[in-house]
PALUM-885558 format. One record per residue (C-alpha): x, y, z. Coordinates in steps of 0.1 Angstrom, whole numbers, plus 5000, padded with zeros to 4 digits. Layout:
BEGIN
XYZ...
This chain:
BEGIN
500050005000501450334987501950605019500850965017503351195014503451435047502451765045499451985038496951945008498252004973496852304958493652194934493952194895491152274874491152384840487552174827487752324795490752214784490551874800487451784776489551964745492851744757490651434760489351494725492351594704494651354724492651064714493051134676496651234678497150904691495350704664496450954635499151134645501550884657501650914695500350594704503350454686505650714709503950604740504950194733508250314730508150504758506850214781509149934760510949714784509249904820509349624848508249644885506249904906505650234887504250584892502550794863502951164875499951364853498451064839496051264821493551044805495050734812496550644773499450514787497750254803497250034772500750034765502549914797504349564794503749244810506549334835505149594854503849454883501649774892500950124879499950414906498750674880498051064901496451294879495151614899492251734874489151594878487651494845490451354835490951184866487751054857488650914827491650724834490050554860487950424831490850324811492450194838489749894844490849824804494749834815496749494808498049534843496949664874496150064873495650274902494350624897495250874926494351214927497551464934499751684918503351624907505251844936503051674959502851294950500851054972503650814981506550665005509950754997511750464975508350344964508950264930511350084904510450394877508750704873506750834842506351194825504351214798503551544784503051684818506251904828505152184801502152194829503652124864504052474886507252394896509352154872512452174898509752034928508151774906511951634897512651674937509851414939510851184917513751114931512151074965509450814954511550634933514250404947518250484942519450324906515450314893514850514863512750824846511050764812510051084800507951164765507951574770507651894747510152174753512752444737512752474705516752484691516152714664516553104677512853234657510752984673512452994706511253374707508153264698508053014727509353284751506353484742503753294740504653154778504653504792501253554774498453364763499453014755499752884796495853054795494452844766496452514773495652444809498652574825501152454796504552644788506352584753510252664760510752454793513752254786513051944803516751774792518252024812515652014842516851654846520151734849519752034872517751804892520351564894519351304875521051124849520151114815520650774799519150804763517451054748516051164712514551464697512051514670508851724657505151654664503651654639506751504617504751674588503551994582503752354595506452354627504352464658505652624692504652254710506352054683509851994697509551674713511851454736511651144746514350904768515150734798517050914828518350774855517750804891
């Protein structure tokens, strides 16, 4: 049984509007734009006890191996809470859905073989205290697999990034930033980055501000 983590509440998240616009287009981008396929790589070769930190809508789930032994999946906003609890009783192994936020995670310290961040540090409020959790609940020599959006490397659409952050992009998206670097976060955090890639999403087609994609393993 998973512990609490001491301390006072986390602070609520609620953005209903975009969690029923992220339920929709998520769906589709992973059936026609090729995330599905992203998220099995992700997951490839995952073994042992496992938290999900922002499990969204739970499309993960379908995708973790036989080796995973259990999933604790904490999503803090309701309706999508809501709906990975549904795809969780559809999971090929067993799912638990937790409400919580990722500086606050509802778990012992060393809990867990592996962590997993899935399109969630754009959103977190404080990337540095979500990575500061991590490597609380996970045990010493377990790893990170992260599938994120970040920093774009070219200098145009990096001021883009830059500006839409400090206007109205974190307003539409439910909290989400564009030029986080999460490859560095992971090393400021002290964690160890074992592989990583990067590429666009979509691969074809106009270059947005979320299209920089990366996606590895880190360890902790």
């Amino acid at each position: 049984m998973t512990s609490p983590r001491p301390g006072g509440r986390a602070p609520r998240v609620h953005h209903p509007l975009f969690a029923r616009f992220y339920a929709r287009v998520s769906v589709s981008a992973d059936v026609h734009g090729g995330v599905g396929a992203l998220r099995a790589e992700l997951l490839s070769g995952l073994g042992g006890r496992v938290v999900e930190i922002g499990a969204g809508n739970g499309l993960n789930f379908a995708h973790y191996p036989d080796g995973v032994t259990e999933v604790v999946a904490v999503e803090p906003e309701d309706h999508l809470r809501r709906l990975a609890e549904e795809a969780a009783r559809r999971a090929p192994v067993p799912v638990t859905v937790l409400p919580g936020t990722a500086e606050a995670l509802p778990a012992g310290d060393d809990s867990f073989d592996a962590a997993v961040v899935s399109l969630v540090l754009c959103t977190v409020r404080s990337v540095p205290a979500a990575l500061a959790e991590v490597r609380r609940v996970v045990r010493p020599g377990g790893e990170l697999r992260f599938l994120e959006h970040g920093a774009a490397d070219s200098p145009g659409l990096a001021r883009v990034q830059r500006g839409l952050d400090r206007t109205v992009w974190p307003l539409l998206f439910g909290g989400c930033h564009t030029s986080r670097d999460p490859i560095a976060a992971l090393g400021a955090a002290g964690l160890t980055v074992v592989s990583s890639r990067s590429f666009d999403l979509p691969e074809n087609g106009p270059r947005l501000p979320s299209s920089p994609c990366f996606l590895g393993t880190a360890r902790v």
